[in-house]
N, C-alpha and C positions, 0 to 999 in steps of 0.2 A: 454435697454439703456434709460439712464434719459435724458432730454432735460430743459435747465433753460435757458429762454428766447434768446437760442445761444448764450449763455457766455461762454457755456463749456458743455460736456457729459462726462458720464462714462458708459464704459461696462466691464462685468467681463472676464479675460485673459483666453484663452483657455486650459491651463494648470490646471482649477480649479477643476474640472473632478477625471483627474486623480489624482492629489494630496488626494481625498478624499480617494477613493478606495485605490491608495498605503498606506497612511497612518493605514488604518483597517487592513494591512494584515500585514505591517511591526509591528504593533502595537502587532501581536499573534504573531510573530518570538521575539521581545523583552519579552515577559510574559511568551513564552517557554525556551529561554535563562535565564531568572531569578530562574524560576521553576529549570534548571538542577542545577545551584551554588545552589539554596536552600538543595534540595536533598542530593548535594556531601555535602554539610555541615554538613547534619546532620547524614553522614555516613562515615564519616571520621576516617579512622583509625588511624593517626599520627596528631602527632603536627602541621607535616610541611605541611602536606596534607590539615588540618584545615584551617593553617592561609593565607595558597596561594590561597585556596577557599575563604575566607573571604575576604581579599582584593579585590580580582576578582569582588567581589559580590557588594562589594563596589564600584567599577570604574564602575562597568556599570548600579549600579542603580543612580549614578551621568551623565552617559551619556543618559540612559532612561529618567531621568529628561529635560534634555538639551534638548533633541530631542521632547520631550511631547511640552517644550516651543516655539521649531520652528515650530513644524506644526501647530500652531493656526496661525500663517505668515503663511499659504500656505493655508488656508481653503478657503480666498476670495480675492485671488490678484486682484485688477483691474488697470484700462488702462484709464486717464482722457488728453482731449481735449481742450481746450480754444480756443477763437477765438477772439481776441482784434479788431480785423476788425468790427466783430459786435457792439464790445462797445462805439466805434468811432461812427458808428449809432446812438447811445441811448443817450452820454455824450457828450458833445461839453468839450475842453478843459479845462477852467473854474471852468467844474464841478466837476474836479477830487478833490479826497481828499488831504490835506496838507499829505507830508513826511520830516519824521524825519529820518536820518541815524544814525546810531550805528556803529561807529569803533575805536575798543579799540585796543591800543599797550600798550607794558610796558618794553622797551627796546631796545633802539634805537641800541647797536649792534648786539642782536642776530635777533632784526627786523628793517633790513633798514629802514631811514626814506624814503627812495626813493622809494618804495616799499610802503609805507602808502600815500605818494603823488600820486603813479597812483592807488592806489585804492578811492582815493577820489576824484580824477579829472573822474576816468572814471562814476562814479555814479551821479559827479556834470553836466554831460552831458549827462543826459539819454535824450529821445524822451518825457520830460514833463515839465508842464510852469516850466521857472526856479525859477518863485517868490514863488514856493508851495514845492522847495526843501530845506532841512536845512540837510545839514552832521556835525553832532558833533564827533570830535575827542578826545578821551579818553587817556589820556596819563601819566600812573601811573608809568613808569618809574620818572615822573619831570624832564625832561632833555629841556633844553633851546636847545639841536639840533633838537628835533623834533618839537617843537615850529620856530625856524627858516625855518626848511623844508616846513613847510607849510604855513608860511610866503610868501615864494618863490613861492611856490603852487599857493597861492590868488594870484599872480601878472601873473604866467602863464598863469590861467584861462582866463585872460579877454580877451588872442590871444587864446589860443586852442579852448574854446566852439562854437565861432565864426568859426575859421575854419571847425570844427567837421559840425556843420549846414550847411555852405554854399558849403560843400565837400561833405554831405552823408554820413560821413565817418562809417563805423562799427564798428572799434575796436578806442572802445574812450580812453582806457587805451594809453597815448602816447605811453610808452615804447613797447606795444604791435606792435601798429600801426608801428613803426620806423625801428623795428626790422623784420618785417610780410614785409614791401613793399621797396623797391628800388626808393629812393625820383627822379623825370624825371622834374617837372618845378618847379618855381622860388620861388612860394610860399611856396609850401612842404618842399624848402631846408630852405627858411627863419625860419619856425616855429621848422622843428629839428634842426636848429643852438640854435634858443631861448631854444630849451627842454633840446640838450644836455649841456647849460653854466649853467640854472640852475642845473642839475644833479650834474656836477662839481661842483657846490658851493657849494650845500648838502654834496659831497662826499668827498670835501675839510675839511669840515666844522666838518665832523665826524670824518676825520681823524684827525684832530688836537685836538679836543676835547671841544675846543672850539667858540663862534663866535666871527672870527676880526673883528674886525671895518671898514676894507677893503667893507665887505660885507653889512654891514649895510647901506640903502638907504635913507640920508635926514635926517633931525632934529626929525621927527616924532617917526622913528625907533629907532635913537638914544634914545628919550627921554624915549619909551617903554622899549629899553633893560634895561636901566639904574633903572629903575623903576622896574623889577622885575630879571635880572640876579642873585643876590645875594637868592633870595629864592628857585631855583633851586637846590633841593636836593631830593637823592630818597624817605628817607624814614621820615625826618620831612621838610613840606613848607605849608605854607599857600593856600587857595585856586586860583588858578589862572584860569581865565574866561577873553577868547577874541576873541572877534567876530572879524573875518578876512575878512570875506568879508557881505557887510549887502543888502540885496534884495532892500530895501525901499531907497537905495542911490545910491550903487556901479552899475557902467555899463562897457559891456564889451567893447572894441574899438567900436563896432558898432553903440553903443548906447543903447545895450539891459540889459535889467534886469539882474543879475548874483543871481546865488542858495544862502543863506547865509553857512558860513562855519564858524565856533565855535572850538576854541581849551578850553580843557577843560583839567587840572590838580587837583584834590580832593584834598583834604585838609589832611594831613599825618602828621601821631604823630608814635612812635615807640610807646608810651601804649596804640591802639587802635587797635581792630582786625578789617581787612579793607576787608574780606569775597573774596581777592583775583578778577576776574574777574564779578562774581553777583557785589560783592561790587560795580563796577566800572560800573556795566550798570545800576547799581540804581541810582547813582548819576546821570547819562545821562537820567537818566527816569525822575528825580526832576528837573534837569537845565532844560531841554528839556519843561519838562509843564509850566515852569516858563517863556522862552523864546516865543515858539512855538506853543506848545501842538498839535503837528499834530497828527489824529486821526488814520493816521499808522505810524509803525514803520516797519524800515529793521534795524536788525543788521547785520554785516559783519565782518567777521576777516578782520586783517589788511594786510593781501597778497593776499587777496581772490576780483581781480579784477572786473567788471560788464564786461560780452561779450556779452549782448544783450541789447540794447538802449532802446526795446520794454516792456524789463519786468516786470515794475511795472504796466502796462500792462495789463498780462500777472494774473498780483496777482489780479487785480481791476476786471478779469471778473469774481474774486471767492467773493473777499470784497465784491464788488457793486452789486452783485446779485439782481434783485430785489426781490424777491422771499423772506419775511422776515421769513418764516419758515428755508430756508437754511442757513440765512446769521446770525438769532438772537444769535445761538450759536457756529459761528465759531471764534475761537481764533486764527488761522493762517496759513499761507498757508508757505508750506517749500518744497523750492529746494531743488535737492539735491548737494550735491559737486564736484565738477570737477575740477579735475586737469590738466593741460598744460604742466608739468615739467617729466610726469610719461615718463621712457622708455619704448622700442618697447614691451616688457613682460610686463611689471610690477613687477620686480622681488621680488618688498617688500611689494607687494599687498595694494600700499596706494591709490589704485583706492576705496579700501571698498569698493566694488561692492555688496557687500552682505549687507552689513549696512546702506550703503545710496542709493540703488536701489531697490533690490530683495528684503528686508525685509519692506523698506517702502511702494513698491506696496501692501504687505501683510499687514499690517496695514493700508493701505490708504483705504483696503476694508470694516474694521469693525469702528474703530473711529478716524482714519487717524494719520499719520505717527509722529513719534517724534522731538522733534525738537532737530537740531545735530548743534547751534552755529553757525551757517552762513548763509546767504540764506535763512533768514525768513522773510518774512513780516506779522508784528503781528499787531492786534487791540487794540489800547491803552487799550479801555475799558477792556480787559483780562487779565490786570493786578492790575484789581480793584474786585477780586471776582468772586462769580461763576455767569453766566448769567443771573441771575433768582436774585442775591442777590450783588447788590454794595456795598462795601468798604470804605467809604471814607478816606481819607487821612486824616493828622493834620491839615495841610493848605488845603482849600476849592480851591485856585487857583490852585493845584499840580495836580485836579482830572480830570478825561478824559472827563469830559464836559464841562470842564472849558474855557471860549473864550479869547483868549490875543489880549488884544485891546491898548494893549501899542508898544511903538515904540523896538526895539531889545535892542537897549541901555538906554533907560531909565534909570534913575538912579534908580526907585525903583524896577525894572524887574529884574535890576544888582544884586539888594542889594538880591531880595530874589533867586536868582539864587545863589549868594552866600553863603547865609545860608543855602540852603539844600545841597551842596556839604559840608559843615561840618563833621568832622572825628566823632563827638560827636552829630548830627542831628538825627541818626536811634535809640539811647538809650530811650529804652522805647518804641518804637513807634509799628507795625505790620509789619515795612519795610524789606522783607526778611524771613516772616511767611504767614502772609495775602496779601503784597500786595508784586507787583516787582516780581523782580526774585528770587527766593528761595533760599536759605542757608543751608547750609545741606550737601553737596557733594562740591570733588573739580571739579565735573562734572555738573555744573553749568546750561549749557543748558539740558542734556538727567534729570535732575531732576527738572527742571522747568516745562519742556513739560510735562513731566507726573503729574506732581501736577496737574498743568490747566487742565489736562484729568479729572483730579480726582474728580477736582472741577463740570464738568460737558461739557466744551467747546469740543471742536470737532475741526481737523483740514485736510490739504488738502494736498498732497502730489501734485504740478508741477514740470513737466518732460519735458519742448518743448525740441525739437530735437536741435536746437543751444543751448549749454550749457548757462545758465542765468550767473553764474558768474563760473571763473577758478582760482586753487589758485595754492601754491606750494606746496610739498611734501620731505617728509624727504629722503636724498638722503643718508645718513648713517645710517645703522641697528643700532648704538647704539641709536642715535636721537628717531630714530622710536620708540625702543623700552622703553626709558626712559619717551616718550609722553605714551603711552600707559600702564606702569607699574602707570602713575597718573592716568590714566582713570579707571586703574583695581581700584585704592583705594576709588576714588570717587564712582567708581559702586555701591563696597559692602558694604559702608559705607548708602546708600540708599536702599539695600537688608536688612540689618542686622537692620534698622531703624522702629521705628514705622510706620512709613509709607511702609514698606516693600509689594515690588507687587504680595507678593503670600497674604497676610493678606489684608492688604489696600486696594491696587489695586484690587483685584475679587473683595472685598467690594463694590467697587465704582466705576469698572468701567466693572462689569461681568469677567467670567474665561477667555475669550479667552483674552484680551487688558489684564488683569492682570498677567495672562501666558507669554504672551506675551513680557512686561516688563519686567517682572523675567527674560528672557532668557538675556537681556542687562546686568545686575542686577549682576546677577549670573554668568558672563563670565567667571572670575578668573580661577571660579570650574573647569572649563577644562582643570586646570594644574594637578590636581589629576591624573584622568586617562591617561592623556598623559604620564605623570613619571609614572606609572606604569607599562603602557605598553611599553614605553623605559627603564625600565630597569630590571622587575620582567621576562620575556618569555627571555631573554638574561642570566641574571646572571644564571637561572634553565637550560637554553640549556648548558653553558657552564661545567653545572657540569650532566651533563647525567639525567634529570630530567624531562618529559614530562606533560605540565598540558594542553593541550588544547587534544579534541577529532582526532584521526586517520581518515585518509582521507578514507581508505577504507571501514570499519564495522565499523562505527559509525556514527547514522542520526544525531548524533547533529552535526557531521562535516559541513553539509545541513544548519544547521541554521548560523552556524558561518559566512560560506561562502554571503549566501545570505545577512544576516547584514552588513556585511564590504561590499560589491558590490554594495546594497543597497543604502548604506546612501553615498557612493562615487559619484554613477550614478547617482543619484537625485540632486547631489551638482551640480556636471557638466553640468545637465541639466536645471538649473536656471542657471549657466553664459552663457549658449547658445543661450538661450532665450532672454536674455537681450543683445545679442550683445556679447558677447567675447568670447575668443576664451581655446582652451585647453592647452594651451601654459599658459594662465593667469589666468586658472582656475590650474594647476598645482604648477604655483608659490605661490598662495593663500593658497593652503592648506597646502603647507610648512613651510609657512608663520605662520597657524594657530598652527602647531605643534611647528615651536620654541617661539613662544609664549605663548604658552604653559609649556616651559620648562624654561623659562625665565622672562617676564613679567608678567606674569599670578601670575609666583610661586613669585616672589620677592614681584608685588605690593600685595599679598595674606599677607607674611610675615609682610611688613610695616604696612600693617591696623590692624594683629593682637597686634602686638608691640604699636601702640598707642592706639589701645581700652583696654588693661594692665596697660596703660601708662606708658611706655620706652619709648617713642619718641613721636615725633609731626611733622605732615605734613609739607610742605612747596610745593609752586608752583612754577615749573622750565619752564620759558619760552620756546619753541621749538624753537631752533635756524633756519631761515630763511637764514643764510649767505650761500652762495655756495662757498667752495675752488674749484679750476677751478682742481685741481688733481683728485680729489673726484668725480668730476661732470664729468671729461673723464672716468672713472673708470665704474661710473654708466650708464652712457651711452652706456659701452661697455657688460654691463651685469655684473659684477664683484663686487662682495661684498665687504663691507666697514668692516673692522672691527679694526685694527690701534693701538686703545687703550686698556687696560685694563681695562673690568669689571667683575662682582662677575658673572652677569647673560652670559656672557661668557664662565664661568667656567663649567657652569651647563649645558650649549649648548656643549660644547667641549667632556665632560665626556660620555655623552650620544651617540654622536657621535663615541667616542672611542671604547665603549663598546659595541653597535650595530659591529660594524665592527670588531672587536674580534671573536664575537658571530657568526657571520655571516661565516665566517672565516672558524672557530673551524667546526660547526656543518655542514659545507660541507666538508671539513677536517673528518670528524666522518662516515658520508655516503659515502665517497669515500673508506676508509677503511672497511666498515660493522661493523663498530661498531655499530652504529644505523641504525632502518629501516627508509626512506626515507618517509614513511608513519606516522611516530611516531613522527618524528622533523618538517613535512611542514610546520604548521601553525608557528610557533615557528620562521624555517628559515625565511619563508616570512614577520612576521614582523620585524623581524631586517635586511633581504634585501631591506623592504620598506624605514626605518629607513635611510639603507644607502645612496641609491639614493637619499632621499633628504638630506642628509647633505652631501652631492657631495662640494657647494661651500664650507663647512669646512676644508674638506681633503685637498681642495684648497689654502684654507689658511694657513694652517698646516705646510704642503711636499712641492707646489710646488711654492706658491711664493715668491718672495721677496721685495716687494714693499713695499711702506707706510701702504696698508691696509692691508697687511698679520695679520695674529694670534699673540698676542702678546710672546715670552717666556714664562710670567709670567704666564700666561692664558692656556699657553697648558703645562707646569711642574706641576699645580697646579691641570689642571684636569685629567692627567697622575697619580699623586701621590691618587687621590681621588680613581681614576679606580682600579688601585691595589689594594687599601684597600677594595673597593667594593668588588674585586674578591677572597680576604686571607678571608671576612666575607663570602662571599657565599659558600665557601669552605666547613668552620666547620660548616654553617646552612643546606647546602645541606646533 
């Protein structure tokens, strides 16, 4: 166990043990399973004998990859501690460092602005001086609703942080708090009267599309809106900058200081490429040093609430270490995410329990964890170069040592705040290569993290047991899975890149952390073998065709067995360790198989089509709105599916043809057509197959609701299956 002056310990997780030793033995079960496809290959007496070995050979030296890449995650998981009680000890308030907030929206319907108001009120009341917070709001939507929202916002503030203080209160997200308690005296009811009129006026105000004049408070407001309503447009407006509430003026009822709050709109041209969300945290990186220049940053999604007061905290016993060998090259310390919205399973596995827990503990042990878009708190200076070698900027005042001795409003603070939000500011510059957040992927944050790795910084994985912040989650499979077919494209667009983590990465940052990455990187790839093995041991079972080993005289049946049990058991036994249950560790893996056949294959296809050039990316918001039909649905366990999509079709097909399969070939053993021993492996993965797409058959036969299967969706993968099976036919 390390000790740094009681800010915080690490020890390594009990589990690290065995992971070693499993890993060496499962490691000669894989190298003997390649060994036998080799062999049958090269002893092949048919065509068809060749090319079903050859596939085979292929899917699983795409899975031996995949697996090479996780267990470098499992070599040194550890387990780290903080203790902010100490640092209260060592810091007197004062001393803490300035914060800068990051929260970006870009669409005020598919992202409430109400929903961006309690994630910037709950942050505007953490437990730290309020004159050392600045939340910047990013809003590349340009909608004058979200500007109003949080217009309303500043004027809530100056009742809620007061109350929040003189209450104790925990959950400083209002909506949190309102909804969490049963208001009993006078004052409680007073402040959710105030919370729920502003809600209504945001909610009004969205609905109608625009802001009345009804709403607008006083000649001040007036004369704002009038001044800029007309440049409110998505994709050309001028830059818009306004400080909503300012620390050096504004006091709350009480009398006390209030956090400053900045809404920020970039400057938008349709002939400008505007890098999507990096674009948008760079400009919050330039306003920000021009306004502030607080020497940390948090960025934050914009539904991703703050539920502990304590956490910057929490980040400062890693920041403030004093200890300058630990602290000289950490670039950031990252929560992980948490959701409040997920039901009693998880049935869409958007807990990521594997991607934001179990694989960050595994990274957190060799050069610490990635950074995953929310829940960071980063060191300005880490985005000036590697630690050893600064960066400077074009302007000398943008850089991370830079002191702002001017007032917020200033008219020159204004003027250069303005200029570097310019849509035409980064031509030329390093901004989005050397400095900022990185360009390159539409996965913005997981290629950031890893450049800064690359560069040399190092970072932190915190875990306290009260979740630091809680967001929402996609409560419709297609949601989910359209989020995630951009993340496939952004991955492998950073795989297939000169900076790629099997090249680059071991370069720079040793095999295990460039392994490591790869295994992100490289996710798509697991649409390969999943379609393989959903539809190659099905299509061959149905035509009397046997390619796996017989359960009884055959030891490789032994190794088959032991790999599939294997790599199952070991999955299970990381969500158990971390807390969950088998119920959530079952939905997960369902989860990753129709993602597999879905997301994986589709965002695969789009990044091929634009690296051809057919096509060009584009970034589709994740809708945050909840239909309350949807939201009973899911709450009840029950899949969404409603609409027609292509990655439906291809879930649907597979689904069909497992359960044909599945069918037939107990149908075949009931008869003696075949021996029982000759089809097992064969029946049980298209029985596996079929249990989990249980909620498709669902959707298919027995419901009739809104989110049932669409017609279009199951004629279409109806018509695919049959032609799958008249091809299997003449190829069998």
């Amino acid at each position: 166990m390390e000790n740094h002056s009681h800010f915080h310990t690490v020890k390594p997780m009990p589990q690290t043990l065995f992971n070693r030793i499993f890993a060496l033995i499962y490691a000669c079960a894989i190298l003997g399973l390649l060994y036998h496809h080799t062999t049958n290959l090269f002893f092949s007496t048919t065509l068809l004998c060749f090319s079903i070995t050859l596939i085979l050979l292929i899917s699983d030296l795409i899975l031996a990859f995949m697996w090479l890449n996780t267990q470098t995650l499992r070599m040194y998981p550890v387990h780290r501690q903080q203790f902010p009680e100490n640092l209260k000890k060592v810091l007197k308030s004062s001393q803490y460092p300035n914060l800068d907030v990051f929260i970006c929206t870009a669409d005020p319907y598919k992202e409430p602005p109400i929903s961006v108001v309690n994630t910037a009120l709950s942050v505007m009341a953490y437990d730290y001086p309020a004159e050392k917070i600045s939340v910047y709001i990013s809003d590349d939507g340009g909608s004058c609703l979200t500007l109003f929202a949080l217009m309303e916002a500043a004027k809530f503030a100056g009742h809620w942080l007061p109350f929040c203080e003189e209450n104790n209160i925990i959950d400083r997200s209002p909506q949190v708090y309102f909804e969490s308690r049963q208001a009993s005296v006078s004052e409680t009811e007073n402040i959710k009267i105030m919370y729920e009129s502003m809600k209504f006026r945001i909610e009004d105000v969205l609905e109608r599309g625009k802001v009345d004049e009804q709403y607008i408070d006083g000649d001040q407001e007036s004369e704002f809106f009038n001044k800029w309503i007309d440049k409110f447009t998505r994709q050309d407006h001028p830059t818009i900058i306004q400080a909503l509430l300012d620390s050096s003026k504004d006091r709350d009822i009480t009398g006390h200081e209030m956090p400053n709050l900045i809404y920020v709109s970039r400057e938008k041209s349709k002939t400008t490429h505007h890098h999507f969300k990096a674009g948008a945290l760079n400009v919050l990186l330039r306003v920000s040093a021009a306004l502030t220049n607080a020497p940390m940053i948090l960025t934050l999604d914009c539904d991703m609430y703050s539920n502990d007061l304590q956490t910057p905290l929490n980040a400062l016993c890693y920041l403030c270490d004093p200890d300058p060998a630990f602290v000289s090259n950490l670039g950031y310390v990252q929560f992980p995410q948490r959701f409040h919205s997920i039901n009693k399973h998880d049935m869409y596995a958007c807990a990521f329990r594997r991607l934001f827990e179990i694989q960050a503990i595994g990274l957190d042990g060799l050069n610490g964890p990635n950074y995953v878009g929310s829940g960071c708190f980063f060191s300005r200076r880490a985005f000036f170069g590697a630690p050893s070698t600064l960066v400077q900027p074009e302007i000398l005042e943008l850089g991370p040592d830079h002191v702002v001795d001017k007032p917020l409003q200033s008219d020159s603070v204004l003027a250069l705040a303005h200029q570097v939000a310019g849509c035409d500011y980064e031509n030329n510059t390093m901004w989005g290569s050397k400095i900022g957040f990185k360009y390159g992927s539409l996965v913005e944050d997981y290629y950031t993290g890893y450049r800064l790795q690359c560069e040399g910084w190092r970072s932190v994985f915190c875990h306290p047991k009260r979740a630091a912040f809680l967001g929402d989650a996609p409560i419709s499979l297609l949601d989910l899975l359209s989020q995630q077919k951009r993340w496939s494209v952004g991955l492998l667009e950073v795989g297939f890149s000169k900076y790629s983590p099997i090249t680059f990465g071991i370069s720079s940052m040793g095999p295990l952390m460039g392994l490591g990455y790869a295994q992100y990187s490289f996710w798509p790839s697991w649409s390969i073998p999943i379609i393989v093995y959903s539809f190659l041991p099905q299509l061959a079972l149905l035509n009397k065709v046997y390619i796996f080993p017989k359960v009884s005289d055959d030891p490789w049946f032994v190794v088959y067995a032991f790999l599939i049990l294997g790599a199952y058991g070991q999955d299970l036994l990381d969500f158990i360790l971390t807390g969950g249950s088998v119920q959530s560790w079952w939905n997960d893996q369902r989860i990753w198989h129709i993602r597999g056949l879905t997301c994986y294959l589709f965002g695969t296809i789009e990044f091929l089509l634009h690296t051809f050039g057919f096509s060009r990316f584009g970034f589709n918001v994740t809708s945050k709105v909840v239909d309350d039909e949807q939201h009973k649905r899911y709450e009840q366990g029950i899949f969404e599916f409603g609409v027609h999509s292509p990655m439906f079709v291809t879930l649907t097909m597979a689904a069909l043809l497992n359960l044909v399969a599945f069918v037939k070939g107990g149908f075949d053993v009931s008869r003696g057509v075949g021996r029982f021993e000759d089809l097992f492996l064969q029946i049980l993965i298209a029985g596996f197959a079929v249990v989990n797409s249980w909620p498709v058959y669902k959707a298919i036969f027995l419901r009739s609701d809104s989110g049932q299967m669409a017609n279009k969706t199951t004629n279409m993968a109806s018509f695919f299956v049959c032609l799958l099976c008249c091809i299997g036919y003449f190829v069998f």
